[in-house]
Structures are given as structure tokens and as C-alpha cells.
C-alpha positions in Angstrom: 31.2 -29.1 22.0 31.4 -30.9 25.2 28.3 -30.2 28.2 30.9 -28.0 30.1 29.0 -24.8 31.2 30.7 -22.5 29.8 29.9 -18.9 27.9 30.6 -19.6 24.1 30.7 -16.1 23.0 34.1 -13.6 23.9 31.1 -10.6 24.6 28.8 -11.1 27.1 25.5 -9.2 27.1 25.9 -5.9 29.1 22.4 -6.7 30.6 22.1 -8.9 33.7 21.7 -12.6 33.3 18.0 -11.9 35.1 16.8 -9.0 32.5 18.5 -11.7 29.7 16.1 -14.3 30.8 13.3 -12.0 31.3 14.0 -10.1 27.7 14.3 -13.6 25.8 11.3 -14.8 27.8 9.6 -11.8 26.5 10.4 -12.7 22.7 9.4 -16.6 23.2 6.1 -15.3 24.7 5.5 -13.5 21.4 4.5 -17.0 20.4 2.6 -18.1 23.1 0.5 -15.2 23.4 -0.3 -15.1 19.8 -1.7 -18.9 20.2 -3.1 -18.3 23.7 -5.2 -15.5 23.8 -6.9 -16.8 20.7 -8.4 -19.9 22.5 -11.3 -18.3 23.1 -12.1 -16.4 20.7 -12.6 -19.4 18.5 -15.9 -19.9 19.5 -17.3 -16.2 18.5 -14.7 -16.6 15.0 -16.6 -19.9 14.3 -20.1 -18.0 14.8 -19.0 -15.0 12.4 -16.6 -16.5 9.8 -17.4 -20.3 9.8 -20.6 -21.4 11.2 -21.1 -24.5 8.6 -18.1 -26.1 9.4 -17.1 -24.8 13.5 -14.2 -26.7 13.3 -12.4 -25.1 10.8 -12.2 -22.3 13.4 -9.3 -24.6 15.2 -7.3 -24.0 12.1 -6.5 -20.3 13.4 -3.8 -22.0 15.3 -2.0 -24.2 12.9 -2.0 -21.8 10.4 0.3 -19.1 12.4 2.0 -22.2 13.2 2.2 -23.1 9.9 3.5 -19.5 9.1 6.2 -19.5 12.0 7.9 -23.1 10.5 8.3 -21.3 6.9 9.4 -18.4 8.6 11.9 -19.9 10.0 13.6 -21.8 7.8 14.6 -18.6 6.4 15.0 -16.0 9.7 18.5 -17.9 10.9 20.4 -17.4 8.2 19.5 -13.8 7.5 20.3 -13.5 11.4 23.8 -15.0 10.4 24.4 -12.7 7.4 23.0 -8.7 9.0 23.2 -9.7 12.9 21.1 -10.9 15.3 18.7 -7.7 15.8 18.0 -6.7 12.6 16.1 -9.9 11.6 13.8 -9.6 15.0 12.8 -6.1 14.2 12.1 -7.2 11.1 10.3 -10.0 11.9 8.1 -8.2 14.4 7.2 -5.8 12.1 5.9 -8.2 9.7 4.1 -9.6 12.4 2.6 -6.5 12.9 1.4 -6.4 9.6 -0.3 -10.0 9.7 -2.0 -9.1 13.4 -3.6 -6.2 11.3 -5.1 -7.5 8.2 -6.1 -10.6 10.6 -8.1 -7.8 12.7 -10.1 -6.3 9.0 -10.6 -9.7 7.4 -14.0 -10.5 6.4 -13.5 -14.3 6.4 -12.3 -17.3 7.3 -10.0 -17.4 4.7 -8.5 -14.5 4.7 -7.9 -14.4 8.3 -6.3 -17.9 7.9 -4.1 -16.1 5.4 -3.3 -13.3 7.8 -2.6 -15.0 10.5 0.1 -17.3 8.2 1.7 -13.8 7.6 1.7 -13.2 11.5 3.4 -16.5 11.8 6.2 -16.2 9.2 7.0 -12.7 11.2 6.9 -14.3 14.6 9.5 -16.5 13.4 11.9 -13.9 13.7 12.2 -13.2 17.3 11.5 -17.2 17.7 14.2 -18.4 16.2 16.5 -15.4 16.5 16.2 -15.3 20.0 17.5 -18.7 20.5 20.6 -18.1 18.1 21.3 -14.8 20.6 21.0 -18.0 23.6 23.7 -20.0 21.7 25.5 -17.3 21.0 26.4 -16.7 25.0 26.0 -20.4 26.3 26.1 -24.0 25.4 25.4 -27.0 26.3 24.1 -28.3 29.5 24.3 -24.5 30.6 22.7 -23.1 27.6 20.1 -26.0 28.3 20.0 -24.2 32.3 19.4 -20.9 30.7 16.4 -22.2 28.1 14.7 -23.9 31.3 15.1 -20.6 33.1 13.8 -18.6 30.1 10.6 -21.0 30.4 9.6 -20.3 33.4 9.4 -16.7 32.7 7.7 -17.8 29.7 5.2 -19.8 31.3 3.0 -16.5 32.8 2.3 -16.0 29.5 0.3 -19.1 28.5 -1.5 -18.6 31.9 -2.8 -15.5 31.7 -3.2 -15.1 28.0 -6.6 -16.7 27.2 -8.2 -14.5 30.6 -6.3 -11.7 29.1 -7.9 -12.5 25.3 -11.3 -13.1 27.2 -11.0 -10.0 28.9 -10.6 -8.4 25.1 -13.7 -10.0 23.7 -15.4 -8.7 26.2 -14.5 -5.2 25.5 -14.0 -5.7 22.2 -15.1 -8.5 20.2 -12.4 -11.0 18.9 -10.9 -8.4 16.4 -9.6 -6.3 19.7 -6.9 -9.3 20.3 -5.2 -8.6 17.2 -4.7 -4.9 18.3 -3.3 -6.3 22.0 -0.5 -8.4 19.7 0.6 -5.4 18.1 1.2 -3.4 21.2 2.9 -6.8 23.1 5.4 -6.8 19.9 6.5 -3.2 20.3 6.7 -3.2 23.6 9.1 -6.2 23.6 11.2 -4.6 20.3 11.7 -1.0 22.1 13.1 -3.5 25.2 15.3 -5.1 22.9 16.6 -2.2 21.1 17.7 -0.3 24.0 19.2 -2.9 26.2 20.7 -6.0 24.2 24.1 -5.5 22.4 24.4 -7.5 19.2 25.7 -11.3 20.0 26.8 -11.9 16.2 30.3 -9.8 15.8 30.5 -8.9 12.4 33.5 -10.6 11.8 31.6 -13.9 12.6 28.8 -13.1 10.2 28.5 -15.3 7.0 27.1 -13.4 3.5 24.0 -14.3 2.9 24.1 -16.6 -0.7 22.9 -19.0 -2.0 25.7 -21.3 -2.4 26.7 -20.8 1.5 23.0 -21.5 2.7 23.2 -24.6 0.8 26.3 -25.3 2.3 25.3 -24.8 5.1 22.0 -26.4 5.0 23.5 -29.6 3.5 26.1 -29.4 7.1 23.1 -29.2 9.3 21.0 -32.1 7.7 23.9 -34.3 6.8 24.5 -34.3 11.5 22.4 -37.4 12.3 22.0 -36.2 15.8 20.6 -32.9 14.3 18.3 -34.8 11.6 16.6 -37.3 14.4 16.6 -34.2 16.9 14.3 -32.7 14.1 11.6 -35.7 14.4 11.9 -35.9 17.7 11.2 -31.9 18.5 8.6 -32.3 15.4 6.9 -35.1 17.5 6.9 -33.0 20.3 5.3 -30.1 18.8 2.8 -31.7 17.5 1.7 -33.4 21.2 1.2 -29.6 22.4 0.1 -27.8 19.2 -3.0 -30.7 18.9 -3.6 -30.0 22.4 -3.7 -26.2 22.3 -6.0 -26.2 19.0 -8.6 -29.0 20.5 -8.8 -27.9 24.4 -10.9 -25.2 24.2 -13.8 -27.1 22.5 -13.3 -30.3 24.9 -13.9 -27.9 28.1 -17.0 -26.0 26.3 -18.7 -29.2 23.9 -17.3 -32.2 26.0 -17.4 -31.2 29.9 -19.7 -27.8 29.8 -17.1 -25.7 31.3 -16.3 -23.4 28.5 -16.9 -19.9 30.5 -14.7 -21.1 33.5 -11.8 -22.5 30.5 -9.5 -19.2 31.2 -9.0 -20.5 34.7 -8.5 -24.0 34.3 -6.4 -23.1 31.5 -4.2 -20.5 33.9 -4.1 -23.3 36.6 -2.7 -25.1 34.2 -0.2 -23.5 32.8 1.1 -22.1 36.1 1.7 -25.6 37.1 3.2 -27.2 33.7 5.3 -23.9 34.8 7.1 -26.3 37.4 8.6 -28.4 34.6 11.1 -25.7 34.1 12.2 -25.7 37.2 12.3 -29.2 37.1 14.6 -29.5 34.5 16.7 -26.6 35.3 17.6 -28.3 38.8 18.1 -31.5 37.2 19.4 -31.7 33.2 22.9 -30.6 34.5 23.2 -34.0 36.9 21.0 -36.5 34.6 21.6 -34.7 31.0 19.5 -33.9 28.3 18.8 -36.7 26.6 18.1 -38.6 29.7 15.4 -35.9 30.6 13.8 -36.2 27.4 13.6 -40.2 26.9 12.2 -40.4 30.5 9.7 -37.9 30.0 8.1 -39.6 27.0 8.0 -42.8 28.5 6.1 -41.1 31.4 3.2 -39.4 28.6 3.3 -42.6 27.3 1.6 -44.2 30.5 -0.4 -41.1 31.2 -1.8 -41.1 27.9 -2.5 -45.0 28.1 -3.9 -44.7 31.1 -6.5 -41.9 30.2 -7.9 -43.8 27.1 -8.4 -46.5 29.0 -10.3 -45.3 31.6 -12.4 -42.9 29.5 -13.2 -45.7 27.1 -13.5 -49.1 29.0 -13.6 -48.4 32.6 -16.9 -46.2 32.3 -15.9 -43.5 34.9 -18.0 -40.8 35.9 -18.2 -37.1 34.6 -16.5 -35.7 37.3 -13.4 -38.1 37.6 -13.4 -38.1 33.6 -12.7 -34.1 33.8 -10.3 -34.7 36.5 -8.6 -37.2 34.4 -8.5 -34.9 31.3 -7.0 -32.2 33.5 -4.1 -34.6 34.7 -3.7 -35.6 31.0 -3.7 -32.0 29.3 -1.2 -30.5 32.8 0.7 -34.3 31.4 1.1 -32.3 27.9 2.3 -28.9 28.7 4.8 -30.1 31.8 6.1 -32.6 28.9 7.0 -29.1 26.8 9.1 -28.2 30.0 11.3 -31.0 30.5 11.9 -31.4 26.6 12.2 -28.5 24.0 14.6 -26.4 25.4 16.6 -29.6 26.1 16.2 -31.2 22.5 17.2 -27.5 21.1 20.3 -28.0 23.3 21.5 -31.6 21.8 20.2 -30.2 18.0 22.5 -27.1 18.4 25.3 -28.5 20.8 27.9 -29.9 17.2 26.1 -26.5 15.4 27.5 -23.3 17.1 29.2 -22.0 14.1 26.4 -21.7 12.0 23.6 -21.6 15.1 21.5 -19.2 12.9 20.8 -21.7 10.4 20.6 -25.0 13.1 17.9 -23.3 14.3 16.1 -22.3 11.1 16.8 -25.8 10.1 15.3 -27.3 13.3 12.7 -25.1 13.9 10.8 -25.1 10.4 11.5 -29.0 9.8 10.0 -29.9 13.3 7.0 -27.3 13.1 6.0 -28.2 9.5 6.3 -31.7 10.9 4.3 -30.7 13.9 1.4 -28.9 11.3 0.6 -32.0 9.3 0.4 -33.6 12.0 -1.4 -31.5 14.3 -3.9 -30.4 12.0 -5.3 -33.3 11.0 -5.4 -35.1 14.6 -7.5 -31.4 16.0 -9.5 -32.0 13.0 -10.6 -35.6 14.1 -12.2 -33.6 17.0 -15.8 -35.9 17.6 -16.6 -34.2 20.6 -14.3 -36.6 23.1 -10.8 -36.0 24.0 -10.0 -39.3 22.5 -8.7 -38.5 19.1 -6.3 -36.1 20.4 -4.9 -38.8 23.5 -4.3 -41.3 20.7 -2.8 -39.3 18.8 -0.3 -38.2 21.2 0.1 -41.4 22.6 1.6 -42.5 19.0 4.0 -39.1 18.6 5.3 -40.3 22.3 5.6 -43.8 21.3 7.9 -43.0 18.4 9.9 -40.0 19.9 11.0 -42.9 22.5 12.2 -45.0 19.4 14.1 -42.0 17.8 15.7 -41.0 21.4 17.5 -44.7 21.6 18.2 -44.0 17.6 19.8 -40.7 18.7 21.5 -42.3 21.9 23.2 -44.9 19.5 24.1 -41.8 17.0 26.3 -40.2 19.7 28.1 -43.6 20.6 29.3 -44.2 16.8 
């Protein structure tokens, strides 16, 4: 399909565009706030479940990571075959499930294990939600909407590790899991009342195995699809190693581990901006444009920071300032790319946009979890590891955007 903004589906949602934005929003944050509000609870999970090895704790967010990219691969086509809602109740209700057993679970292990169940059920209003986006929009509009749908869904990153402090407070760590639960019904009781089904049933594909392979072999045999994939994974894995390794470079590396919720909100509501950003500008410059440029920009950021927190011996307080820059770098990056890389991904795809976004979504964020994990784990007490090893994702997204610039030119 061509960039033309244009609805691509002959029933519009009965809902406003505003409360379709907000109510999307509200599904994406599902994923946000289940990342989020854990930040800073790892500290106290680290204490109780894992105080030999304190890193380990940082695993609690690549594993419902982890969990979401299986989830996924699966959620789009089932969305394809029963309909568009179905699979997100479902989903959420498995997620229910995983928030609970993660709130009983006597160790590290088996909280790891629940919180990989929470992840395969967040999956379903993940990826559903952005199949329900395709199924009214494309292109460079759909990629308008997305950017719009991000800025809604950029309160929730900024309040949710206040919000989860807030909880230990009152709680202990275990209360957070209970918050989730609520959150999830609240957003399926919106959903249920006020969004129509986007997937007619006369555009609904039966769900078998010969048709998902079909359909499986359609999506990975589109080379714009297949490098979209890396380039999203490469992506993810920037902000997922950032998210698991902040909260221990504000506490161990700068001392400023009780005031983290609000430098973490100030920066969130500012990486907010990005969506804005892009929404004013990806229908003049387009989407591939916005995403090559904004790599090459983390790629001087990140540069920059490594060198002056390794060779040019700057002080504490222009170091933290620096880090602050560099992590604001990371999350306004997420702004001006993901929504924009689902766009290109799903642009050749909207017949089967159920399973190009399964496809996309659990390739990139397994990509992003073997990744991620080990570059959190390198944690020494520095931001270092985790600059170096965005700096490399960054450097090679750039080389598979001009790979996927030549792709549409053949």
C-alpha cells in the first residue's frame, strides 16, 4: 500500500478518534506499567529473593519481556482466526494469572517464572491492539495515529515507578502485582463496552496449521518485513537494557536512588515530546527518514558520553548530567522510531496484519532479550557497559536502514 492517509478498513470504530487513541494508549501502557513500576522494587526483590547475586534481580524485566515476544508470535494469528477482542480478553486474563502467582512466589525463580506467564498474556492486548490500529489506518497515517497513541502512552512510564514506590511503601513489592491486576480490568471493561470488532468475520482466516505456515513463510519471505524485524529488535534492545540497568546506575553509581521516581518521571515526560515530534513531522519527511536520522543522532550521543565519562575525567555532577541527557537520548529514540518501523513492517502486510505483527513483534523482542539481558548483566557499577552496548545496536540499525532503503528501490 502506498503512504496515502487513508482509513483501510470499510467500518470505522463508533468511538471518537480521541477515546481510540486514549483506549489503545491504555492497552500499550499495559506494558509499560508492568516494566515501570517494577524499577524500584528491584532493590527490596534483590534483598528478599536474591541477595547473593543482586543482579539477578534486573532479570524481572527481561523475563516478562521474554514472555511477551513468545506470546506474541502466537496472539496475531488467533486475533486473525476469533476477532480482534477475544484474544485481548484473553490475554489479559492470563496476565492476570501471572501478576498473581508473581505476588505468592517464594523465590527468585519462581517469580521469574510468573512474571514470563504475565508477559506471554500481555502479549495479547500488545500486539492485538496494533492489528485493531492497522485495521482502521495505514501508512503514514496509521504511523500519525501510533505517534499520537504514544503520547498518551508516555504518562505512563512517568508516573509508574512513583506510583510502584508509592505501593512499596504501603505494601511491600508484592502490592505492585495487585495494582497490575486492577490496571488490566480496568482497561478490558473500557474495551468491552466501547470498541466494535475491527476484524469482520468474513475477513477472518481459520486458524491451521497449514495457513499459519503460509502465512508465516508470506511474512518472512518480505525483505522489508525481515530487516524491519532486526532493526525494531535493535531498537528494543537500546530501551529494554536501559530500563533493566537505570535504576541501579541512579542508586550504586550516582547515590540518587530515593529521588530515581522523579528523575525517572522528568524523564519520561520529556522523551514524551518525541511523539509529538514525529507525529508533526513523519508525514513530510517519512518513516524511514525519521528512523535512519534518529540512529545516527544516538550514535553521536552515545559516542559522546563514553568519551567523556571515560577519557575526559569530568566531574560527578556534569557526569550525572551527562547520563541524564544520554538515558532522555534512549527513550526520545523509542518516540521517533517504533511506531514508525511498525508502520514500514506492516505497510505490504494488511491482509494478514494479525500475524505481521506477531511475526514482528516476537522476532524483534526475542532479539531484543538475548541481547538485552546479557548487556544489563555486564552492569560493573558504571553506565558504561550499557552506552557501548547501545552504541553498537545503533551502529548496525543504521546499516540495516540503508539495506532496507535499497529493498524498497528493487
Amino acid at each position: 500500500m502506498s503512504d496515502a492517509a487513508r482509513p483501510s478498513s470499510d467500518t470505522p470504530p463508533a468511538l471518537s478518534q480521541v477515546e481510540f487513541v486514549a483506549l489503545m494508549a491504555m492497552l500499550f501502557a499495559i506494558i509499560a506499567f508492568s516494566i515501570d513500576a517494577m524499577l524500584p522494587a528491584m532493590p527490596s526483590i534483590a534483598t528478599e529473593l536474591s541477595p547473593e547475586a543482586p543482579n539477578r534481580a534486573l532479570l524481572i524485566v527481561t523475563s516478562f519481556v521474554l514472555g511477551m515476544g513468545i506470546g506474541t508470535l502466537f496472539t496475531g494469528p488467533l486475533s486473525d482466526a476469533f476477532g480482534r477482542k477475544r484474544v485481548i480478553l484473553g490475554g489479559a486474563l492470563l496476565y492476570c494469572v501471572g501478576a498473581f502467582l508473581a505476588s505468592v512466589a517464594g523465590s527468585l525463580e519462581l517469580l521469574l517464572a510468573a512474571r514470563i506467564i504475565q508477559g506471554l498474556g500481555a502479549a495479547g492486548p500488545r500486539v492485538v491492539a496494533l492489528a485493531v490500529v492497522r485495521d482502521l489506518y495505514d501508512g503514514r497515517r496509521m504511523a500519525r495515529i501510533m505517534s499520537l497513541v504514544f503520547i498518551v502512552f508516555s504518562l505512563v512510564p512517568a508516573a509508574a515507578p512513583a506510583l510502584g514506590q508509592v505501593i512499596i511503601w504501603g505494601t511491600g513489592w508484592r502490592g505492585i502485582f495487585g495494582a497490575f491486576i486492577l490496571f488490566a480490568i480496568l482497561a478490558m471493561i473500557w474495551m468491552s463496552l466501547r470498541l466494535p470488532e475491527t476484524l469482520p468475520k468474513a475477513k477472518r482466516r481459520s486458524f491451521s496449521g497449514a495457513q499459519l505456515w503460509a502465512g508465516l513463510v508470506e511474512v518472512l519471505g518480505n525483505r522489508t518485513v525481515r530487516l524491519s524485524v532486526l532493526v525494531q529488535g535493535l531498537c528494543l534492545t537500546m530501551l529494554f537494557s536501559v530500563l533493566s540497568g537505570t535504576q541501579p546506575i541512579f542508586d550504586q553509581t550516582y547515590g540518587a536512588g530515593e529521588t530515581f521516581p522523579l528523575w525517572f518521571a522528568m524523564i519520561a515526560l520529556l522523551a514524551a515530546s518525541a511523539s509529538i515530534v514525529n507525529a508533526t513531522l513523519v508525514e513530510r519527511m517519512g518513516m524511514r527518514f525519521m528512523v535512519t536520522a534518529t540512529l545516527i543522532g544516538q550514535i553521536v550521543i552515545s559516542t559522546t558520553a563514553l568519551i567523556l565519562w571515560n577519557w575526559a575525567g569530568v566531574g560527578a555532577a556534569l557526569s550525572f548530567a551527562v547520563f541524564l541527557i544520554w538515558t532522555l537520548s534512549i527513550f526520545f529514540q523509542a518516540g521517533l522510531t517504533l511506531g514508525n518501523i511498525n508502520a514500514i513492517a506492516l505497510e505490504p502486510m494488511g491482509h494478514i496484519a494479525g500475524m505481521a505483527s506477531s511475526v514482528l513483534g516476537a522476532v524483534s523482542t526475542v532479539i531484543a532479550v538475548a541481547l538485552a539481558a546479557p548487556i544489563s548483566q555486564a552492569f560493573d557499577g558504571t553506565a558504561t557497559p550499557i552506552a557501548a552496548g547501545t552504541l553498537a545496536c545503533a551502529v548496525t540499525g543504521v546499516v540495516f536502514m540503508q539495506r532496507l532503503g535499497r529493498a524498497d528501490a528493487t
